[in-house]
Steps between C-alpha positions, in 0.01 A plus 500: 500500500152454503204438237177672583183343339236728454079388457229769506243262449255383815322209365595167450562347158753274312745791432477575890552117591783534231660771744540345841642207302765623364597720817459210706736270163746777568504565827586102514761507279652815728422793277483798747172653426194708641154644418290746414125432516178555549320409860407094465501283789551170254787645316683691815466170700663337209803698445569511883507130480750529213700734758434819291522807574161689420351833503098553423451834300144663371620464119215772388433647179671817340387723767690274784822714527612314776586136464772535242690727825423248731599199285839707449578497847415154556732396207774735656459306824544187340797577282326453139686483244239351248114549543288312277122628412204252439263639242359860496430618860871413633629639191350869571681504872826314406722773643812589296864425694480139455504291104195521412362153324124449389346146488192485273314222518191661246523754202515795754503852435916588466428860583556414888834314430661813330863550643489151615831315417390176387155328471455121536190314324361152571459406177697537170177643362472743732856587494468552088227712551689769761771481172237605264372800786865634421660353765897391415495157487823477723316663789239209494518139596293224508472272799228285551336412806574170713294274713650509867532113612173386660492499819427056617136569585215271505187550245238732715213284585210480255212441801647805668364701159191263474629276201504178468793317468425330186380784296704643213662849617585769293713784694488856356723743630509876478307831604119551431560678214406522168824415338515208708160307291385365817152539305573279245660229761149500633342458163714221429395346809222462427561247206706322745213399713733222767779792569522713772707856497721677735544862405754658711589872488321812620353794275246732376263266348461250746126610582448453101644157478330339772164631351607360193640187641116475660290652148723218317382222765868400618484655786510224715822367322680794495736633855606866505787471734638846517875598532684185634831473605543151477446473093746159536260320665206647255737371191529133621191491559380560210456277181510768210617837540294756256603829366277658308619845524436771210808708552773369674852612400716207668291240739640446814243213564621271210864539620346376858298264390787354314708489821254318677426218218097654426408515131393793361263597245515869440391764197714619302557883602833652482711321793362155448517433164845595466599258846304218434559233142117435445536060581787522651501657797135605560242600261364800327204628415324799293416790795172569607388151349348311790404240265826405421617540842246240649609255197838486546498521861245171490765300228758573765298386788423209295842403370764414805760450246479844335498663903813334582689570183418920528592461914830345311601776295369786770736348719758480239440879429534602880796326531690626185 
């Protein structure tokens, strides 16, 4: 038996970083399993490595008629007995034969899960909320996302990116997107006026930001680094990890940072107010508030006792 993982998407994000690792978790722990997805050199290369069997498919619109065939056949060929659909696009060309199991990791449309056995949400929020779409509640579950291990990596090398080694560095991950706030990372930067900022992740608005990053006179401080694939290195880095995003349902990036000892500050959309305990574990502030979000990240810059008590409790978190 076989479980077939099916992604429609073709950019690269937290929920597809998410994907290849927990395939690659699974495939380690000897869960037979192959995949479904979209042509992407980074993410094929990656589930070879994890010795999984892969497919690439055109995962179109509703006029593609033929992927959810194809996909069929392929999960024929590999004996599935189980095919699980991530978010929207897989869901329309999950073929039926196999259980049927949607993972929502957002407050997706349920329309493309209908006749789907079970659906599996990232958050208990999010798993409520498929309850009160009329869902049964014993045909959802909640599991949250983990933070694969780290892989023993040194910090990537600050004069390689231009920044010197003593500088404060704030590390913002995520697509160039509006939800993401990058804008108001920048804006906070500039009340920070000794830090320098990574911004890793690739997206429609990176023209904008840079022309903001330049209008706003940070431009010199400020590195767009584009996808990476060796975000360990970025996170030890790194001094303060900021979050800033406007609608974020879980936050992959807090669980990381976590597992690799970075404080976070982050606002407090959906996902991370409900992970983080404001002083505890990392700190919140009001979204869109770049005011805030340059003051707090300055009093932890400033306070070496308050960094290593939040790095504490992450870790404590991530290990739980």
């Amino acid at each position: 038996m076989s479980v077939l993982h099916l992604l429609g998407t073709a950019g690269e994000g937290g929920a597809e970083t998410y994907f290849v690792d927990l395939v690659a978790g699974l495939a380690r722990a000897g869960v037979r399993q192959a995949a479904a997805i979209r042509p992407n050199g980074n993410r094929q290369a990656a589930l070879a490595a994890a010795d999984v069997p892969t497919a690439t498919f055109r995962f179109g619109g509703p006029i593609d008629i033929l992927t959810k065939p194809k996909v069929a056949g392929f999960a024929r060929r590999q004996d599935v007995k189980l095919a699980l659909a991530w978010m929207n696009r897989a869901a329309r060309h999950t073929p039926k034969g196999p259980a049927r199991i949607g993972r929502l990791g957002g407050y997706y449309n349920l329309k493309y899960y209908r006749g789907f056995d079970e659906l599996v949400a990232n958050t208990e929020d999010i798993a409520e909320w498929i309850v009160g779409q009329g869902w049964p509640a014993g045909k959802v579950r909640h599991i949250p996302n983990f933070a694969a291990a780290p892989p023993e990596t040194a910090p990537a090398e600050r004069d390689l990116l231009n920044t010197p080694a003593d500088a404060p560095l704030l590390l913002s991950m995520g697509r160039l997107h509006d939800a993401k706030a990058h804008d108001v990372t920048l804006q906070a930067l500039t009340r920070i006026p000794d830090a320098f900022l990574w911004i890793a992740g690739v997206g429609p608005q990176e023209a904008k930001l840079k022309a903001m990053a330049a209008a706003l006179g940070v431009a010199d401080r400020v590195r767009f680094l584009g996808w990476r694939t060796d975000a360990s290195a970025l996170y030890r880095a790194a001094d303060v990890c900021v979050f800033p995003s406007r609608y974020e349902p879980l936050g992959n990036v807090v669980i990381q940072a976590w597992a690799h000892g970075l404080p976070v500050v982050a606002a407090a959309s959906q996902g991370p107010a409900a992970l983080i305990a404001d002083g505890e574990d990392g700190l919140l502030v009001p979204v869109d508030d770049a005011e805030a979000l340059a003051a707090t990240t300055r009093r932890l810059l400033d306070d070496p006792m308050l960094r290593i008590r939040l790095v504490q409790n992450g870790s404590d978190r991530v290990e739980a």
